[in-house]
N, C-alpha and C positions, 0 to 999 in steps of 0.2 A: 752455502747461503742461497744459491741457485736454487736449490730445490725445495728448500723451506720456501723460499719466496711463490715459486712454481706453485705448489701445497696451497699456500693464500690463496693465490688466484684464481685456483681451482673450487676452494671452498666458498670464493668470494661470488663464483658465479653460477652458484646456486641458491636455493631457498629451502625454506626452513618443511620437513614434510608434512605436518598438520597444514600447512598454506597452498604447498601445491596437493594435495587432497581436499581440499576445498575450493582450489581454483577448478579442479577436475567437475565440481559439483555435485561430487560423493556425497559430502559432508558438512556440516560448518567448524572451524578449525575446534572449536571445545569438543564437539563429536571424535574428531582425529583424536586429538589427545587421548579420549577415553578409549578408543579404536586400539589405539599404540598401546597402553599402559592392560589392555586385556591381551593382549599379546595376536592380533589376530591379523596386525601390520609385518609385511617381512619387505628387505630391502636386497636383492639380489639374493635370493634364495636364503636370508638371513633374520628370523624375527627380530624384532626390535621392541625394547620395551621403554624408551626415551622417546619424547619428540624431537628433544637437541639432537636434530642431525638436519645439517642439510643433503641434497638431493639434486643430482643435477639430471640433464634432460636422458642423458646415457645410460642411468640407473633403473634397475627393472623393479617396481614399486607393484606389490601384490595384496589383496586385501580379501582375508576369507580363502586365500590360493587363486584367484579372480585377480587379471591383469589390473591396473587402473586406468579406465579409459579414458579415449583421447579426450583433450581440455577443447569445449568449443568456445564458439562465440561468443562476448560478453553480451549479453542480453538483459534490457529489461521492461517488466510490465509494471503497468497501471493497474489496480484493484480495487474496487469499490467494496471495501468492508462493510456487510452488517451487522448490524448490532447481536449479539448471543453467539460470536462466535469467537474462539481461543486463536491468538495468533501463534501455533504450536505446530510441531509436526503429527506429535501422540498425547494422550491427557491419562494422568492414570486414573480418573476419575469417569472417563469413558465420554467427557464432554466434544462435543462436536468443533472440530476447527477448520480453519478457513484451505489448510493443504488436502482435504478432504474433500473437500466441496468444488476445487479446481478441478474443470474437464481432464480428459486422458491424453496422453501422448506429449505433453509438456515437459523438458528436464525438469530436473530436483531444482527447487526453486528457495528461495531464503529472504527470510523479510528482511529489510531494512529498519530494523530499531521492531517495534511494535505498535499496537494499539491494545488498550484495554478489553476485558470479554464483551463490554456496552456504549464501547467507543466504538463509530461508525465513520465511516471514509474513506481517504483514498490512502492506499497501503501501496509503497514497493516494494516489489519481487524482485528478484536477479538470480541468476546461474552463476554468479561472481561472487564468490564468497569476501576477496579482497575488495570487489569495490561495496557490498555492502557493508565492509567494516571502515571504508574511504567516509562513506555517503554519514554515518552514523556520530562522526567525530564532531563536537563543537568545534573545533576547526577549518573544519570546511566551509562553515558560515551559513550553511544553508539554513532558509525561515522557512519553519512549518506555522502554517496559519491554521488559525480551526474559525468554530462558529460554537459557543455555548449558550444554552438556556440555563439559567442556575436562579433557585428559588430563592429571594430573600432581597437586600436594598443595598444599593455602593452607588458615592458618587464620581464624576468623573477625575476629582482631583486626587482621590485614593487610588485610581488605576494609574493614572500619570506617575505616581509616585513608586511603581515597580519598573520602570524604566531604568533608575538604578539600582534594580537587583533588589532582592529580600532573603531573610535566612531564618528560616522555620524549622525550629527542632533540630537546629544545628546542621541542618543541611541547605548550602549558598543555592540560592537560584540566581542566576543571570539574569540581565537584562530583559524585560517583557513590554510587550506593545501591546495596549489592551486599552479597546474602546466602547463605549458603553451605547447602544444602539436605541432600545428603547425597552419598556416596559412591555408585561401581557401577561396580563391581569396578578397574583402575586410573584411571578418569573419576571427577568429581565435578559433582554438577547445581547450578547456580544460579541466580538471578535478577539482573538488571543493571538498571539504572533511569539514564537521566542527561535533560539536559534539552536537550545540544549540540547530539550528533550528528556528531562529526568524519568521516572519512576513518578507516572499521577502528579507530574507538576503542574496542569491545568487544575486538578481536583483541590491539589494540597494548597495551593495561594492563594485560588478565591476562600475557599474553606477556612483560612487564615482571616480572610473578611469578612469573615461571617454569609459568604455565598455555599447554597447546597447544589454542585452541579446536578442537574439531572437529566441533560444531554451534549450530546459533546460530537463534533464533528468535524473531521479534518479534512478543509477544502485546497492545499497547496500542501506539498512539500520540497520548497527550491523553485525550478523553472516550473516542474509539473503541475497541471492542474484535475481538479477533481470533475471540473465540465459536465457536460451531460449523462456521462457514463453511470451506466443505469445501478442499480444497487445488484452487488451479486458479481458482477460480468469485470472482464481479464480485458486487460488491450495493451498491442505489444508496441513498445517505440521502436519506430525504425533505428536502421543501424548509424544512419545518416545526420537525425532527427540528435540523436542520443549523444553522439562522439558531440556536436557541435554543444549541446546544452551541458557535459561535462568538463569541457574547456580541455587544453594539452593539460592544466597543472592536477589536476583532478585523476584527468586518465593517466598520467603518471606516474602517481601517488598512489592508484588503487592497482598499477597491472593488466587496469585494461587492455583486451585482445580484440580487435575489432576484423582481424582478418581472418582466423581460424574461421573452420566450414559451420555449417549450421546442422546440425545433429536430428533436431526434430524438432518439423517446421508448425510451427502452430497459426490457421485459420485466424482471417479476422472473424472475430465472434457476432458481432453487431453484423457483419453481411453475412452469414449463415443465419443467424435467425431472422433479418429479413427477408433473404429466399425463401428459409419456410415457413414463413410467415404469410409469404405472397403465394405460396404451394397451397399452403391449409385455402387463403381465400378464394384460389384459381378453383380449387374439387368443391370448395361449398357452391361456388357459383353454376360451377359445373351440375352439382345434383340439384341445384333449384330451379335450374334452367330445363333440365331434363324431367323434372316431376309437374309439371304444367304447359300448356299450350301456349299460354300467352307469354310474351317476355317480363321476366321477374325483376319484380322491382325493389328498390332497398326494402324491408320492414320497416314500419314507421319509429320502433322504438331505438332502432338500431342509433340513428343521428344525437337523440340527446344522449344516449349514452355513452358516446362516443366524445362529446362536447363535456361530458361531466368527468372523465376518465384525463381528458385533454387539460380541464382547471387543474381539475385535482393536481397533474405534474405540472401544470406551473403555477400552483401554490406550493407545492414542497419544492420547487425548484425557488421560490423568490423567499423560502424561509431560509434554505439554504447558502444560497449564494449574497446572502445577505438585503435584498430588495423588499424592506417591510414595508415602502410605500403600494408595491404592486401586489403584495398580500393582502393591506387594507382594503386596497381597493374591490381585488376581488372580492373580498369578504360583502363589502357594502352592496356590490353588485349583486350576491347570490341572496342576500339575507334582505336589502332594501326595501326591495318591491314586495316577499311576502308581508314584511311587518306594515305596510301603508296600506296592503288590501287589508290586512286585520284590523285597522282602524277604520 
């Protein structure tokens, strides 16, 4: 009995190998599985063609004949998704995706759920296979908020009324928080909140009311927010930042490691490209100073378009973040004064 039981405990304190090859950041565990089942996983010099096997830290796990490296830090980033790009790692279609388009020197990173090829916003990443499948659960509770333009007419008492859940074509949707903003011109702006996350469940329930999404943007996911972060650009959460906004019951749940070493450190992105940002203006200043006698002064065109660049981000920033009063505005400001001199 002794050693039966010994055998449990043994087995008990381990994990399953598709999990810790995705905790490694190899893989994501559907990768493992197919990894295992090609036969290209071996477990102490023993291929394996299951993923039922647990694996404990003493076990020599080999992939390809390639150790499996050491598991680092749970980490994760912030990602300002554009629009036209695949949340995929490869497309057999040859389409362009957002792991692609990430700088060098970053581990293998994994999204958190996805966004669509035309859905734009803020996406996480992680090196955490387990806590991206933590982060992904309706049970977690977490609200993804967005911001849709979608063509056509609803009023506010039909959106109230997805608060207790809808069921389109036999599939349940949860709970939805959706508030109706305002009109512009045949589109109407809103905000969407749920806590699922289906398959196109923003598309598929206004769609149901006769809304045609035709933009869609996700400004929160949980504590995260999508902020100023420029469309394109990566920012990492600190380690500090992150433990605290996952809570013990979360980092418990997903296996969070938050003391393992950091593997490969990635730059803040936003202060690298303002250094070279202030490089490029330090050498222009430089050759404009040096091709004249006199001290060079701004060019006159430089300022408005500087001020036009400037609206510009905070009109998409107040279409964005929701602020149609400060859009109108602008709008009256830039468009005002020509239409009174044309009269």
């Amino acid at each position: 009995m002794a050693g039966k039981s010994g055998r449990q405990e043994e087995t008990k304190s381990g994990e399953r190998i598709a999990k810790v090859m995705a905790r490694a950041g190899l893989c994501s565990r559907r990768e493992a599985e197919a990894w295992i089942a090609a036969g290209r996983v071996a477990v102490n010099g023993r291929a394996i063609a299951s993923p039922a096997l647990d694996v404990s830290p003493h076990d020599r796990v080999t992939v390809d004949g390639e150790p499996l490296r050491q598991r680092e830090r749970t980490r994760l980033f912030l990602y300002h998704k554009p629009r036209g790009l695949l949340t995929s790692h490869a497309d057999a279609k040859g389409r362009a995706t957002i792991f692609a388009s990430l700088p060098k020197g970053l581990p293998r990173l994994i999204s958190v759920g996805r966004l669509d090829l035309n859905t734009e916003g803020l996406l996480l990443l992680t090196n955490d296979g387990g806590l991206a499948r933590t982060l992904e659960l309706p049970a977690t509770g977490w609200l993804r908020r967005y911001r849709v333009r979608a063509h056509g007419r609803a009023r506010q008492e039909e959106l109230d009324a997805l608060r207790n859940g809808i069921t389109i074509d036999a599939i349940r949707y949860g709970s939805i928080e959706a508030r109706l903003e305002r009109a512009q011109g045949a589109n109407l702006w809103l905000t969407f909140a749920m806590r699922e996350g289906k398959n196109r469940e923003v598309k598929n329930v206004l769609g149901h009311l006769g809304l045609a999404v035709n933009r869609l943007i996700r400004v929160s996911f949980g504590p995260f927010q999508l902020g100023d972060l420029p469309e394109g650009a990566l920012e990492e959460v600190k380690t500090r930042i992150l433990r605290d906004q996952l809570g013990d019951r979360i980092a418990a749940l997903s296996g969070a490691d938050f003391s393992a070493p950091i593997l490969s450190a990635f730059p803040a992105m936003r202060e690298e490209a303002g250094a070279a940002r202030n490089e490029m203006q330090a050498r222009s200043g430089s050759r404009e100073r040096s091709s004249t006698k006199t001290p060079a002064r701004p060019a006159s065109p430089a300022t408005p378009r500087r001020r036009l660049e400037k609206d510009k981000k905070r009109r998409r920033d107040a279409e964005r973040f929701g602020e149609p009063e400060l859009a109108r505005r602008d709008k009256r400001r830039r468009h005002g004064p020509g239409k009174r001199q044309g009269r």
